[in-house]
N, C-alpha and C positions, 0 to 999 in steps of 0.2 A: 321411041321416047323423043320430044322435044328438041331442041337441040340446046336451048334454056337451061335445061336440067329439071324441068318443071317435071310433076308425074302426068299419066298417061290419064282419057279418061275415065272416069270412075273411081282416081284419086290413086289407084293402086301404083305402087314406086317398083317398077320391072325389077329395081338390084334387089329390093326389100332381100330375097334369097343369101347374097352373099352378105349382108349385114347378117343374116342369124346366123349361115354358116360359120363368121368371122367371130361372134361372141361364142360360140360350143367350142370352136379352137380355142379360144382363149382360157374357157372353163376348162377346156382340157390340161393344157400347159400354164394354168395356175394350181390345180388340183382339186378343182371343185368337180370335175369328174372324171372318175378313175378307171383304167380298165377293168373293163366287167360288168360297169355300169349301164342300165338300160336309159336309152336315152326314149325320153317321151314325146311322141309328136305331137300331141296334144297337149300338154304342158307348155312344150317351148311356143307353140304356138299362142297360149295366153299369155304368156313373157311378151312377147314380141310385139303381141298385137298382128299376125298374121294370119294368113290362111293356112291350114292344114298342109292344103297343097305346096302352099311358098318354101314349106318346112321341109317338105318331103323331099322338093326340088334340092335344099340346103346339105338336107343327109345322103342322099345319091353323090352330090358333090364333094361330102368329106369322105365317103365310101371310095370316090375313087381316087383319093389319096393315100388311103388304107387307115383314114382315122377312126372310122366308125364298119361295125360290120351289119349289116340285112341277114336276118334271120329269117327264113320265112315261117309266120304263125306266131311270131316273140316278136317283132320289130328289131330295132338298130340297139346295141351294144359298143360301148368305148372298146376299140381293137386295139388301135396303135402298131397296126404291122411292121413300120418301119422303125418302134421303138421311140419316136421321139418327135416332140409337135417342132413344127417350126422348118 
């Protein structure tokens, strides 16, 4: 990335990933998504305006904070292992 802060080219913004990461946390520890919840990668990705992949990239990253769980054949589900966002 630039050193500007500008994005890369072809427009795409390399963080874009922890911006969705940062609003699913957020929807988690307001309560707009609850454990149990099947989280959508395709969904968040129309939210966001991302790539599928940017998303994926986002839910690996809450996975390995134990906020979300990979299910293989179901996708990612609200886990919350540690009991609590933040």
């Amino acid at each position: 990335m630039p050193s500007d802060g500008s994005t890369v080219a072809g427009g795409a913004d390399p963080r874009k990933y922890l911006q969705v990461a940062s609003a699913v946390r957020a929807a988690i520890a307001a309560g707009g998504l609850a454990v149990g919840d099947r989280v959508l990668i395709a969904k968040l990705a129309a939210e966001h305006h991302a790539a599928r992949q940017t998303v994926a990239r986002a839910l690996v990253l809450l996975e390995s904070e134990g906020l979300v769980k990979r299910f293989p054949g179901h996708g990612y589900t609200v886990w919350l292992a540690g009991g609590r966002v933040g």
